[in-house]
C-alpha positions in Angstrom: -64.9 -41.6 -53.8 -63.2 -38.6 -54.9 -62.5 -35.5 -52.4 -60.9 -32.4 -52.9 -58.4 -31.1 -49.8 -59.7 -27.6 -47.9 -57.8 -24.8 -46.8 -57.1 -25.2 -43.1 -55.0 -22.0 -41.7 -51.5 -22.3 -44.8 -52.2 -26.1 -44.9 -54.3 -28.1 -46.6 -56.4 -30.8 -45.1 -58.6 -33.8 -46.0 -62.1 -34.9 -44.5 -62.0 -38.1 -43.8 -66.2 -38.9 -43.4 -67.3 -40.1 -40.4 -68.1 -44.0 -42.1 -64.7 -44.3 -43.1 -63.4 -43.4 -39.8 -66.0 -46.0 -38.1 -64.6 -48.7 -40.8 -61.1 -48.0 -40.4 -61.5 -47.8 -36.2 -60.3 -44.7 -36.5 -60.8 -41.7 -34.6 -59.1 -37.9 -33.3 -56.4 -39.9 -31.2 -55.2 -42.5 -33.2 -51.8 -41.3 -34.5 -51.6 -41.8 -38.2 -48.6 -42.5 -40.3 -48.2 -40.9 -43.3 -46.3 -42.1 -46.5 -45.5 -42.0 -50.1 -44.4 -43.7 -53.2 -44.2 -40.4 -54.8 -47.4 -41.0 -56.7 -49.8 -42.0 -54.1 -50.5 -41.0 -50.7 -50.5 -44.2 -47.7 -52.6 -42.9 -44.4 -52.6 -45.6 -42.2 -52.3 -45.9 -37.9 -49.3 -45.5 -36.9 -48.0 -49.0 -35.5 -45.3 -48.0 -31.7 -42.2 -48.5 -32.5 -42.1 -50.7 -29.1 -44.5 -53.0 -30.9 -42.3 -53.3 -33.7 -39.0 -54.1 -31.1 -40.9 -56.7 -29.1 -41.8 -58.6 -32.3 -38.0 -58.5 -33.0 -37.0 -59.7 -29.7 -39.6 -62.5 -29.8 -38.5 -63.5 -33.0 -34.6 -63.3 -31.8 -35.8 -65.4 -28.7 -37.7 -68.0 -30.6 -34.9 -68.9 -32.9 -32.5 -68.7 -30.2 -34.4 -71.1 -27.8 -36.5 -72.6 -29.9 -35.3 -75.9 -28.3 -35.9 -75.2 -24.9 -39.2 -73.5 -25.6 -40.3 -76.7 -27.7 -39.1 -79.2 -24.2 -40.8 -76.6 -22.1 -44.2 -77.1 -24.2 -44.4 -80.5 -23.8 
């Protein structure tokens, strides 16, 4: 698919079509994160940066008491 960006007020803007959105569960409230290699554009949602702590805490936890949890399974 090939698009072309529109003028939208001094920015330019990209329409994302309605199937894509639907595909990617996307819609006008979900943040999206925006990034570059310098060559290539990378839209996808934005993942909270509490998400990302809680995975590092869980992981810090796990190895910590990794024992314990392993006895407490059991």
């Amino acid at each position: 698919m090939t698009k072309k960006l529109v003028q939208h007020g001094n920015s330019a803007a990209l329409i994302i079509d309605k199937p894509i959105l639907e595909l990617l569960n996307l819609d006008m409230d979900t943040p999206l994160e925006i990034t570059t290699d310098g060559r290539s554009i990378v839209i996808s949602p934005a993942t909270s940066h509490s998400e990302a702590e809680f995975m590092a805490s869980l992981e810090k936890i796990n190895s910590r008491f990794s024992t314990t949890l392993e006895r407490l399974a059991k």
